[in-house]
C-alpha positions as CSV (number, residue, x, y, z in Angstrom):
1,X,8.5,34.9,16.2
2,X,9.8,32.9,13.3
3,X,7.3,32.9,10.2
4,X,7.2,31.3,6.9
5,X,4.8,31.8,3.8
6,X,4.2,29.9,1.1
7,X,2.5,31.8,-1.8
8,X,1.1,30.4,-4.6
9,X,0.6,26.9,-3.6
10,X,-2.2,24.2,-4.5
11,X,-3.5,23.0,-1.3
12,X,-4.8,19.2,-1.3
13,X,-6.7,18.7,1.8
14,X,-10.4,17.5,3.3
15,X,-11.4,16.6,0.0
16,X,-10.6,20.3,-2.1
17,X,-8.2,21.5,-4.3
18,X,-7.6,25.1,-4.6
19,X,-5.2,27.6,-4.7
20,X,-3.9,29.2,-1.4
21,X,-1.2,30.7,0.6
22,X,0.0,29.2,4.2
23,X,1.4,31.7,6.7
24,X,3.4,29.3,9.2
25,X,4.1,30.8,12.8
26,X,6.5,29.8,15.5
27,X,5.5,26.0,13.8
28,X,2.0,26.1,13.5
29,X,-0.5,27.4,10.7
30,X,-1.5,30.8,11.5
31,X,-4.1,31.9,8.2
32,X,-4.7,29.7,5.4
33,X,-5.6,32.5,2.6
34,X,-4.0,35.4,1.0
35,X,-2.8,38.0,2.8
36,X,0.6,40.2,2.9
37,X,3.8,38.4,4.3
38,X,4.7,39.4,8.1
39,X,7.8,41.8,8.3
40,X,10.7,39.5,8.6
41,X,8.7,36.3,7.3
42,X,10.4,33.6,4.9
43,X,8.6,33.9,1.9
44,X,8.6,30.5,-0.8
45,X,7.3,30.8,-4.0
46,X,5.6,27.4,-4.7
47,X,4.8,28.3,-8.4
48,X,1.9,26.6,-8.4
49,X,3.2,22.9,-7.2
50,X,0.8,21.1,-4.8
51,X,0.5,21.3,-1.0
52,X,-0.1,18.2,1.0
53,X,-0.6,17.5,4.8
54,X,2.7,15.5,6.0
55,X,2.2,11.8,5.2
56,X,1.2,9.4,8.1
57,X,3.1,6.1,7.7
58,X,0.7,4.0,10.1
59,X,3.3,1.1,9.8
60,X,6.9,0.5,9.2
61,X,10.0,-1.3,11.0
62,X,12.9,0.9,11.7
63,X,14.5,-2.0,13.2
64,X,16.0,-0.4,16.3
65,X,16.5,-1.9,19.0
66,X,18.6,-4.8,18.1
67,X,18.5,-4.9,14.3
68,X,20.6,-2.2,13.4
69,X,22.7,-3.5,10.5
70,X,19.5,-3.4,8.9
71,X,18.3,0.2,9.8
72,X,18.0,2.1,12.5
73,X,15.4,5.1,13.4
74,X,17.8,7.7,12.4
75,X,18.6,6.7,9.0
76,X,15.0,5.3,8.4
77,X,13.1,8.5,9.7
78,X,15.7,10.6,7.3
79,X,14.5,8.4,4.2
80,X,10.9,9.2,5.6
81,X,11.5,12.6,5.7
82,X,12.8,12.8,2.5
83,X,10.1,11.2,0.6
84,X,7.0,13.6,2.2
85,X,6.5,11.3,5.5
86,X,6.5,13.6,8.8
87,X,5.0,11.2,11.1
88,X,5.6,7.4,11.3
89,X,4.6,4.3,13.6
90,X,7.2,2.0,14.3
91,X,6.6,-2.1,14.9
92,X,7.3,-3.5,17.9
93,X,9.3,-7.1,16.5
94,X,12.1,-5.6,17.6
95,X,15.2,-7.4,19.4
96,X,13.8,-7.4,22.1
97,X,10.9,-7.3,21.6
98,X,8.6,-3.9,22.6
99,X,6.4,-5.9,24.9
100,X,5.8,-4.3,27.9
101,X,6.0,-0.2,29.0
102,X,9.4,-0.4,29.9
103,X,10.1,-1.3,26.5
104,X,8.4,1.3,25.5
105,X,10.5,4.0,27.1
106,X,13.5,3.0,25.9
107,X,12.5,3.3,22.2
108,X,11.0,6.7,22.9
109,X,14.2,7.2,24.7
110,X,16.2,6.2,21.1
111,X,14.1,8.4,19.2
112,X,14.4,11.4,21.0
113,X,16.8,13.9,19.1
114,X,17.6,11.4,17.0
115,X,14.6,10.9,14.7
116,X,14.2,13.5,11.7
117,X,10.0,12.5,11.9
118,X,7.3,12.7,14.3
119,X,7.5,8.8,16.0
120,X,5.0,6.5,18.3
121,X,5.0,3.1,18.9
122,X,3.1,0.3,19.3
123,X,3.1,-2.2,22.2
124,X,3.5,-5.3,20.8
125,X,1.2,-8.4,22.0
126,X,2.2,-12.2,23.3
127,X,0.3,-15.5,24.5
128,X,1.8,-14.3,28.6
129,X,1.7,-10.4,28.8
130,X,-2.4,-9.4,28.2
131,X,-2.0,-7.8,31.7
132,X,0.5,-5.2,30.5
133,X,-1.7,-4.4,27.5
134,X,-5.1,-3.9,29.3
135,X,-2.8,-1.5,31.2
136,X,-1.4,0.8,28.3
137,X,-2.7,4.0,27.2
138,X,-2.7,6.7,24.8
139,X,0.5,7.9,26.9
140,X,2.2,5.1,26.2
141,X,1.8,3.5,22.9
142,X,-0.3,4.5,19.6
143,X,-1.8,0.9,19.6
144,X,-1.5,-2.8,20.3
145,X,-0.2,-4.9,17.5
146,X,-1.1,-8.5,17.5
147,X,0.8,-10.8,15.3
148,X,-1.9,-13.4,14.4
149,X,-0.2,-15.0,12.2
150,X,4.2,-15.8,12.3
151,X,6.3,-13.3,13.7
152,X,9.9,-13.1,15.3
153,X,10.3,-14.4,18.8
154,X,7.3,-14.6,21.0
155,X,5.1,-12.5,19.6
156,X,2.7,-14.8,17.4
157,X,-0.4,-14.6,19.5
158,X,-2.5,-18.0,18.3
159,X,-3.7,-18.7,21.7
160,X,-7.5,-18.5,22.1
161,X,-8.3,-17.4,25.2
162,X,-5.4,-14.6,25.1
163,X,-7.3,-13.5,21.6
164,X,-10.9,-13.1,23.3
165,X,-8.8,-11.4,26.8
166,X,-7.1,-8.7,24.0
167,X,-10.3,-7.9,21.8
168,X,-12.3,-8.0,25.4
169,X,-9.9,-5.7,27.9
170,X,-7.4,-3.7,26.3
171,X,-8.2,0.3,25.5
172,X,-6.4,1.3,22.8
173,X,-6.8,0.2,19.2
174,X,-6.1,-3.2,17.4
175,X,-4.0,-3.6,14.9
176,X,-3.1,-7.1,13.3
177,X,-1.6,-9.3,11.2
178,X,-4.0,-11.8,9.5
179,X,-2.5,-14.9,8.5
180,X,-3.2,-18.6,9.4
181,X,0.3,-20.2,10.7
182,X,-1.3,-23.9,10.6
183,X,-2.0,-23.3,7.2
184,X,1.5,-21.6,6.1
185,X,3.0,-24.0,8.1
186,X,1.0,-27.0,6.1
187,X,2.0,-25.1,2.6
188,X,5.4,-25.2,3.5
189,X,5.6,-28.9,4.7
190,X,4.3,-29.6,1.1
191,X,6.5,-27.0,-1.0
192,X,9.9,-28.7,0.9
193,X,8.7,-32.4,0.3
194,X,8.7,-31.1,-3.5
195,X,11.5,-28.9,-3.7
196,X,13.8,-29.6,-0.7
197,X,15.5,-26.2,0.4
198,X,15.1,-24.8,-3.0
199,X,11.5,-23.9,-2.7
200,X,11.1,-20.9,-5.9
201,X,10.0,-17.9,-4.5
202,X,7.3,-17.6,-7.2
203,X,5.6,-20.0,-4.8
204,X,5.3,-17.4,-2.0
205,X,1.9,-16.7,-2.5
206,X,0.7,-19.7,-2.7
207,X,2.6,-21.1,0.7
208,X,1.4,-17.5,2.6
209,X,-2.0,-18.0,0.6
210,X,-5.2,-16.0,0.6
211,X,-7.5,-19.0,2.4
212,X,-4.5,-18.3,5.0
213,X,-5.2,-14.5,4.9
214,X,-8.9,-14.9,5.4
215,X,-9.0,-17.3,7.7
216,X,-7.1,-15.4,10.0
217,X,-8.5,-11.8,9.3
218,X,-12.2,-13.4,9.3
219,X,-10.9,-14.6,13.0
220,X,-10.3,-10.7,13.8
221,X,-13.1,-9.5,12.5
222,X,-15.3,-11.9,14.1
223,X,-13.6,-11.0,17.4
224,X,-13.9,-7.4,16.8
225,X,-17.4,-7.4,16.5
226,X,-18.4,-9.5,19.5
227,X,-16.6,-7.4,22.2
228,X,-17.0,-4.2,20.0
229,X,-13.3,-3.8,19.8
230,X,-11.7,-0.8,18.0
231,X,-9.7,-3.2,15.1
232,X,-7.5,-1.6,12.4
233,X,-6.5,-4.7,9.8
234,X,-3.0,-4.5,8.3
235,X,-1.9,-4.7,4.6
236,X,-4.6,-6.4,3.3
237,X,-3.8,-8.6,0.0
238,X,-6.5,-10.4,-1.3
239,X,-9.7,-9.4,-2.9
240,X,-11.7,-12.3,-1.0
241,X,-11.0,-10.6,2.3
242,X,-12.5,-7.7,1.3
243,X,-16.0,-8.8,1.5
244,X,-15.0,-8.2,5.6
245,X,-15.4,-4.5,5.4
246,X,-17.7,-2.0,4.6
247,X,-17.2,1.4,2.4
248,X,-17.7,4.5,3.9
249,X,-15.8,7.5,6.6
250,X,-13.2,5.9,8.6
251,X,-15.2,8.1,11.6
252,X,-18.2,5.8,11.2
253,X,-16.1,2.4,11.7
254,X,-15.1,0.1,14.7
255,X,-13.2,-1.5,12.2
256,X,-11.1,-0.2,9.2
257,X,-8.5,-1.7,7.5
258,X,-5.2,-0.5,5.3
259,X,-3.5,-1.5,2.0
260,X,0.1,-1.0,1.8
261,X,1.8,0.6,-1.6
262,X,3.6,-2.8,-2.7
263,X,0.4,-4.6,-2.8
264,X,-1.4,-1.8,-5.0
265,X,2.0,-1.8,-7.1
266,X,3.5,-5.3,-8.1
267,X,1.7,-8.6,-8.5
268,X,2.8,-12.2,-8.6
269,X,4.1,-11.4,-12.8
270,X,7.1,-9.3,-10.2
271,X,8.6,-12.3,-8.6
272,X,10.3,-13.5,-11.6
273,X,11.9,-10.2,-11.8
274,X,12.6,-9.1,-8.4
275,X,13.1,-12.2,-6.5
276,X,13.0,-12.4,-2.8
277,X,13.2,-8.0,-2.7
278,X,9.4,-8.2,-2.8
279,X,9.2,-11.1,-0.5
280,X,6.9,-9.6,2.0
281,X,4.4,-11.1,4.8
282,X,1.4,-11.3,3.8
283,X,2.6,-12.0,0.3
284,X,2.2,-10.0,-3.3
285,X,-0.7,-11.8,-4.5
286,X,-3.1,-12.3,-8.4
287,X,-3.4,-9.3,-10.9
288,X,-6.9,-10.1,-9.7
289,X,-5.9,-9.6,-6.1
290,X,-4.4,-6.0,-7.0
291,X,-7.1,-5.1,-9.0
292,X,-9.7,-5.8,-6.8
293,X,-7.6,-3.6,-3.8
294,X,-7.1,-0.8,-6.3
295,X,-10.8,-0.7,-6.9
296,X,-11.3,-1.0,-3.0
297,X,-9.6,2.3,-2.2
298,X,-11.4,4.2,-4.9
299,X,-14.6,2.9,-3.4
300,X,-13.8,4.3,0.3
301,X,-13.6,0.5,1.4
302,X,-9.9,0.8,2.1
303,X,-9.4,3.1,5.3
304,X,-5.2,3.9,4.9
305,X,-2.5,3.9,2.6
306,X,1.0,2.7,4.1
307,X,4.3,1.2,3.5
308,X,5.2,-1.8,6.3
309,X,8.6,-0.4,5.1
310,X,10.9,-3.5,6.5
311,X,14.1,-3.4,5.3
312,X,16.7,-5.9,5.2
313,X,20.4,-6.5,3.8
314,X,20.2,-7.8,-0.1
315,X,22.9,-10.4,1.7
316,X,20.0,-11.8,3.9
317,X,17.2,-11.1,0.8
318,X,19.6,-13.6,-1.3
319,X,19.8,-16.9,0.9
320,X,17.7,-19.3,-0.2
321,X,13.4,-19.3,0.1
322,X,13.0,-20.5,3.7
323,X,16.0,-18.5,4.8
324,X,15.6,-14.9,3.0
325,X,13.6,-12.3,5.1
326,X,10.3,-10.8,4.2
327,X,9.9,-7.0,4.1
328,X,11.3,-4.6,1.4
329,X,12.2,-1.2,2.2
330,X,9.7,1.9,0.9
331,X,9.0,4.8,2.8
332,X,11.4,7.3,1.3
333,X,9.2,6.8,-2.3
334,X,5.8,6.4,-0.3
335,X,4.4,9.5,-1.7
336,X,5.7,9.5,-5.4
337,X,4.1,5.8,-5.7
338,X,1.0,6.7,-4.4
339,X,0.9,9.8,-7.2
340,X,2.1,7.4,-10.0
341,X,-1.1,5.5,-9.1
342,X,-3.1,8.5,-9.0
343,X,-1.4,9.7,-12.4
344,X,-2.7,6.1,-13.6
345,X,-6.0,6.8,-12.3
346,X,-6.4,4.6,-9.9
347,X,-7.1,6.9,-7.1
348,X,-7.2,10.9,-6.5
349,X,-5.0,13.3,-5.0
350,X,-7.8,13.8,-2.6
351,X,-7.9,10.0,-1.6
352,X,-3.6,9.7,-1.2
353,X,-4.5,12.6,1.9
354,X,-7.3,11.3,2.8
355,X,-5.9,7.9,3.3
356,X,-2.0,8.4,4.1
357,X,-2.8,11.9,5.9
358,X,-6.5,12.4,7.2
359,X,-7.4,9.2,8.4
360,X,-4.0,8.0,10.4
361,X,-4.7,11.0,12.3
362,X,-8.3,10.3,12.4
363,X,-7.7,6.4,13.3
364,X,-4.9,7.1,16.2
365,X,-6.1,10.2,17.9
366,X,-2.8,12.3,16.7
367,X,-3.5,15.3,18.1
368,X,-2.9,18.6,16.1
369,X,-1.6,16.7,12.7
370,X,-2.6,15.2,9.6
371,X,-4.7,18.0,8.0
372,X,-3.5,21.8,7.0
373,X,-6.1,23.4,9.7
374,X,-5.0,27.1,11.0
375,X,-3.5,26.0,14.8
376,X,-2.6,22.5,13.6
377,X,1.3,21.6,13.6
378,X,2.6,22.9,10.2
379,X,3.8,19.8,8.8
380,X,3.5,20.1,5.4
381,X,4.7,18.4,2.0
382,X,5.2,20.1,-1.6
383,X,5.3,17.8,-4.6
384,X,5.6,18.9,-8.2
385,X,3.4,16.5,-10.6
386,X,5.4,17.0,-13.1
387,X,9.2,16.5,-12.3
388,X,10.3,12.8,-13.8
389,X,13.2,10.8,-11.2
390,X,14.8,7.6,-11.8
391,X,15.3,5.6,-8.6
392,X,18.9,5.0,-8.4
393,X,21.1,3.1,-5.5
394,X,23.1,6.8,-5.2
395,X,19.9,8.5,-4.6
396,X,18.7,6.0,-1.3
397,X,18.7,7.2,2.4
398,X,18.2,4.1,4.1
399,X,20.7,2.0,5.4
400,X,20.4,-1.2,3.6
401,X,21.0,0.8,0.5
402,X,18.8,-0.9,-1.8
403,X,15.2,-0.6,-3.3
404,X,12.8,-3.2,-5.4
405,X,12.2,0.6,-7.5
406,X,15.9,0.7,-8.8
407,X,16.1,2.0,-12.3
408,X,11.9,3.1,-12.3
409,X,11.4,6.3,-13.6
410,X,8.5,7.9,-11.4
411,X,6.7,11.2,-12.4
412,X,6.7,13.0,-9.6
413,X,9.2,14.7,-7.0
414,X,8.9,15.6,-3.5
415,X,10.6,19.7,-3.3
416,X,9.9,20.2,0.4
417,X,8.8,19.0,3.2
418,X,7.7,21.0,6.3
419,X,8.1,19.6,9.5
420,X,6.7,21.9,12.4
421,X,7.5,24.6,10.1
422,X,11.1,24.3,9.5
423,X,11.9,23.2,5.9
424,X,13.8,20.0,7.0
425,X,13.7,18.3,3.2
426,X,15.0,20.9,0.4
427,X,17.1,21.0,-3.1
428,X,17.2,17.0,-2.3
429,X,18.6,17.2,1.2
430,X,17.6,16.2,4.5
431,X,18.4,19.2,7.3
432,X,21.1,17.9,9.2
433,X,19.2,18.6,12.6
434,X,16.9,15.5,13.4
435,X,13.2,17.3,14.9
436,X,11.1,14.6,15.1
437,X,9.1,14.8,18.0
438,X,7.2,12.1,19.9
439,X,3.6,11.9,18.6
440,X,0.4,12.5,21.4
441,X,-2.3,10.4,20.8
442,X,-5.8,11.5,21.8
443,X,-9.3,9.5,21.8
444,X,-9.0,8.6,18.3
445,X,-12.1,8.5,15.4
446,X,-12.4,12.3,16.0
């Protein structure tokens, strides 16, 4: 039986602090508590840094199939793994698109013994295949993902009927993209009569703007709550759309919603700086906008914390407006954001696992993960508070080799991570042996 302690930790989870050891057997927790170390264990010293449950990315786009010059799920889930993130959900915009079951089983198939995290996937939604959806289940996919707003080849859902068939039939949870493509589409019209193909990108907000945002996740919502839907809203961005949810326990919601790092982290002030890197659908928004969100998730009204980590070549992210992608790549510094918020005091250390730990679990149904329980899956992450990195290009795992945090000086460090208790992340490396294993998905809101 192979055994690992780690003495002298902080554990972070359920809403405490306090100081603990973690006896890890055969890759699940055994004791939480003191207690001697098992003849033969491992035995890490933690000196006092803090222990967190893995991070649950609910949202991110490895790219693969199809758009591997970009990323793929090996590299990506190695960045993950690297920055705290044991677990991640992967988009389904892929080329082709992950639109039926079939589709499905060949990502799985790509991921297995290749991914360094814990992966599912989510069947992705069209205007044609709302048979194949009502069929899925927990076996098959973590959710549906509706693209109510643009997306890549067929999957921007705007037809009505299709909408009220999805929110009416299907089983497993919602989750969607809120924007308004008529408006976007009217924004644009106007920005190229006045600017030709040279449209600044300081005017991305205002083409992808927040009356497009709430029009489309006011749409959800309302659909949501006349079929009694399960809904999870995407990276929300603007403080008007929060008046569409209520505070309280993600167990107590039908619907929930998530804020992604970027939008708690830049504002529209960053575009002048950074360009089309923080490009991004829906769009960096006001200081107002981030304000109001950072106030959101210290008042329990935003459910999760994620990345929609998107990466793309800094080729494609320097063509002009209309022709430069939108996503920025972010998973591998997920965590150390989150606690250079918290260091601002913005949020808790409690909140960063409730929201990128607890709840994912809690919101998906993933079984045996997302909280440091004795007979849970030890995946674990050890961060010291105190140990200052500068983002550099040398330092970056993924494969597009570039990040909007290039030359920030962020105040914490992952030291380990844990990953069904083998150390996979330590001394700055990634093990060389991917263990990612395919997420099960349960009845979720437990």
């Amino acid at each position: 039986m192979k055994r690992l302690l780690l003495t002298n930790g902080i554990v972070v989870n359920e809403g405490r602090i306090a100081a603990n050891d973690i006896l890890i057997s055969d890759g699940r927790i055994e004791r939480i508590g003191p207690g001697k170390a098992p003849a033969g264990a491992e035995v890490v010293d933690l000196a006092g840094r803090h222990v967190l449950p893995g991070i649950i990315d609910d949202q991110v786009h490895f790219r693969e199939p199809g758009l591997t010059h970009k990323a793929d799920i090996a590299s990506e889930s190695r960045a993950a793994i690297a920055g705290g993130v044991t677990s991640y959900l992967d988009m389904p915009n892929n080329s082709p698109p992950c639109v039926d079951r079939e589709g499905l089983k060949r990502k799985k198939a790509l991921a297995a013994g290749r991914s360094f995290a814990n992966f599912g996937f989510y069947l992705g939604a069209t205007n044609t295949n709302l048979e194949e959806l009502e069929a899925a289940t927990t076996a098959d996919a973590c959710g549906i993902k509706v693209f109510m707003g643009s997306s890549t080849g067929n999957m921007l859902v705007d037809d009505a009927r299709t909408l009220e068939g999805i929110f009416a039939g299907v089983n497993l949870p919602i989750v969607t993209h809120c924007e308004s493509s008529p408006l976007i589409r009217e924004a644009e019209a106007k920005a190229r009569e006045r600017y030709g193909d040279d449209v600044p990108i300081a005017l991305h907000p205002e083409i992808r703007s927040a009356e497009a945002c709430y029009r489309s996740s006011s749409l959800a919502v309302d659909l949501a709550r006349r079929h009694g839907s399960r809904l999870h809203v995407l990276h929300l961005t603007t403080a008007r759309e929060l008046e569409l949810f209520s505070a309280g326990p993600i167990g107590g919601k039908r619907i929930s919603v998530e804020v992604c790092v970027h939008h708690l982290w830049y504002d529209e002030s960053d575009y002048a700086r950074l360009g089309a890197k923080i490009k991004c659908n829906p769009a960096i928004k006001s200081t107002a906008d981030r304000a109001a969100l950072r106030r959101a998730v210290a008042a329990d009204v935003i459910d999760v914390l994620a990345t929609d980590h998107a990466p793309h070549t800094l080729e494609e992210k320097g063509r002009p407006y209309f022709e430069a992608p939108s996503g920025l790549p972010l998973v591998q510094h997920f965590l150390p954001m989150l606690l250079e918020l918290a260091r601002a005091g913005h949020l808790s250390l409690e909140q960063i696992v409730e929201k990128a730990a607890h709840n994912p679990a809690r919101m998906f149904g993933i079984d045996g993960r997302g909280f440091i329980r004795e007979g849970y899956a030890a995946d674990l992450v050890v961060v010291d508070l105190d140990a200052e990195q500068r983002v550099t290009r040398d330092s970056l795992l993924y494969k597009c080799g570039w990040s909007p945090l290039e030359g920030e000086i962020l105040h914490s460090r992952v030291l380990l991570t844990i990953l069904g208790g083998e150390i996979v992340f330590r001394d700055g490396k990634v093990s060389a042996e991917p263990r990612g294993q395919a997420l099960q998905f349960a009845e979720a809101g437990r």
